[in-house]
Every structure is written in C-alpha cells, then in structure tokens.
C-alpha atoms as one frame of an Amber mdcrd trajectory, in Angstrom:
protein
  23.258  -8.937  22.736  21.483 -10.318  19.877  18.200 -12.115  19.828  17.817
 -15.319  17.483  14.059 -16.106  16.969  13.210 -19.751  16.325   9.939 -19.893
  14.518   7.629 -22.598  14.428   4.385 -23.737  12.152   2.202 -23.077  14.496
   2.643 -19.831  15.357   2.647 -18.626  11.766   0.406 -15.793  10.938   0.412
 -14.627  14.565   2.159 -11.807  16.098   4.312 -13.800  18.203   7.568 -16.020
  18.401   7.729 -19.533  19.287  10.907 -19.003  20.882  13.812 -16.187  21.459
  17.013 -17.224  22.258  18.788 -14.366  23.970  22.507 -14.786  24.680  22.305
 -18.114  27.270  18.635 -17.669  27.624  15.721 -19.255  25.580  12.362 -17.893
  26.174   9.045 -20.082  25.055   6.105 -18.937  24.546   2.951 -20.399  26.111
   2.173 -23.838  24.506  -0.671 -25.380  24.623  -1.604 -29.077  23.381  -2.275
 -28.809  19.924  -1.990 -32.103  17.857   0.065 -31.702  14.378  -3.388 -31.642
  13.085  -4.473 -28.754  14.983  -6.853 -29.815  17.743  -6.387 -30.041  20.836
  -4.935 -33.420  22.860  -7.620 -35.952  23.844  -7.224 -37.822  27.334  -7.361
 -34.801  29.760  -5.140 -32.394  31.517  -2.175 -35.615  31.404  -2.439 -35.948
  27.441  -2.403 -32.462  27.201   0.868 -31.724  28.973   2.792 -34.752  27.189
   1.989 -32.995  24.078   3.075 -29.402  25.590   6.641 -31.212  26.484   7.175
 -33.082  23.472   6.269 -29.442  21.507   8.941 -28.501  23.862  11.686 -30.785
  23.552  11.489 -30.078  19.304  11.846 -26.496  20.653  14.749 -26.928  22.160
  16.459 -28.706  20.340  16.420 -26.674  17.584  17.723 -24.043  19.624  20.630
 -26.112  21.214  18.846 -27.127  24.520  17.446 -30.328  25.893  14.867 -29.994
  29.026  17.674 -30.032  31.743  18.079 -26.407  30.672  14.577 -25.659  31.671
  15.061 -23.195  34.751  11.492 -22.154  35.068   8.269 -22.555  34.069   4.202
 -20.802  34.487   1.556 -22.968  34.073  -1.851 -21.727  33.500  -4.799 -24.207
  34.168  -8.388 -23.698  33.486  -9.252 -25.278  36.433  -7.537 -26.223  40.072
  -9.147 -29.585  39.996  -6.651 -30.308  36.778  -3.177 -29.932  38.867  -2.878
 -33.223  39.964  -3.211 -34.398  36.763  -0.194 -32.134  35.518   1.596 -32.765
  38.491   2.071 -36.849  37.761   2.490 -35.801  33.596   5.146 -32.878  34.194
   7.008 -35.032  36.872   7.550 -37.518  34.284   9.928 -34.661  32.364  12.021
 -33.541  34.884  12.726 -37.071  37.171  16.010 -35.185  38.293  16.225 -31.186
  39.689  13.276 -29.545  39.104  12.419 -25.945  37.001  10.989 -23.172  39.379
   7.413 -23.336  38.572   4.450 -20.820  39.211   0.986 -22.401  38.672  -1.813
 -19.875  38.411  -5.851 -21.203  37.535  -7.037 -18.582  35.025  -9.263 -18.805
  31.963  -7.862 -19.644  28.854  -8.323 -18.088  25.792  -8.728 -21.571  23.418
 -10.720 -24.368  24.720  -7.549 -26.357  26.547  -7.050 -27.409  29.907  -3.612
 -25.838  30.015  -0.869 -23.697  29.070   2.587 -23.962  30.080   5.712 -21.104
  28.678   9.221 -22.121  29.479  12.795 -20.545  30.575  15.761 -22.463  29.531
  19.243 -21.241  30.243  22.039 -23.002  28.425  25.138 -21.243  30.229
C-alpha cells in the first residue's frame, strides 16, 4: 500500500504532513485554530473549533472525503472547563452518527484552547 501525502500551507517548513491518505484511510494531523492570517481564532474554545472543522473539511476534500468519513477523532483541550464549549461547536459538524472521540485536557504547546487530529475512512 502506498501513502499519498496531502500537504498544506501551514504546515510548510515543519517536519510533518497535513494529511496521509493510506489506502481507504486518511490520517490528519492535529489542527488547531489558526486564522489564514496566522493567529489564532478569537471568540473562545467555540470559534476555535469552527475554524479546526472548516481547516478540516478543505482537508478532505482535497483528499476525496467529506466529514461523514470522519471515524474518529482526539481532542486535546487546555482546560476541562472548555468542553462544553466544544461539545455544542463539534455537534454542529456531525448532526447525524457520530466519530469515536477521545478527549484528553493536556497543555498545549501554542497558546490555543484546543487541538483536534482526525481519522477518516472512505471505504
């Protein structure tokens, strides 16, 4: 099996793929909230996570998927008093079946609230 590697801007320079699509699977790297300008989403955990799925959807489309391939997910937040935020953003993306989702409060290593990496399977 091959991989194909679907690079992105924003992960120039770094030593890291935005995305690897292997056979059926695509595997995304953590995203976090960045604005096309580079900083991070205003307006909170919620603001940050709509910018984390619409970074995803370009993702995946460029690779062939939509989000109802999305089969899991692991969110990191920077704090435990931020998941109800998420919770009411991320439902928004996923109104149907829902990924398989591990949620773990950590420190991150940018100044953002979250970070979210994905697992799409297009078979």
């Amino acid at each position: 099996m091959s991989a194909q590697f679907i690079a992105g801007e924003n992960v120039e320079g770094l030593p890291l793929s935005e995305a690897v699509k292997a056979g059926e699977f695509i595997f995304v790297s953590g995203l976090v909230g960045f604005e096309p300008d580079g900083s991070i989403a205003k307006g909170g955990v919620a603001a940050e996570t709509d910018r984390i799925m619409l970074d995803l959807k370009d993702i995946l489309q460029r690779a062939g998927a939509g989000l109802e391939h999305v089969v899991k997910t692991t969110v990191y937040l920077r704090s435990a008093s931020d998941f109800d935020g998420f919770n009411v953003a991320y439902a928004n993306y996923f109104p149907g079946d829902k990924p398989a989702r591990i949620s773990i409060v950590a420190g991150l290593t940018i100044d953002a609230r979250i970070e979210i990496d994905f697992i799409a399977y297009t078979g």
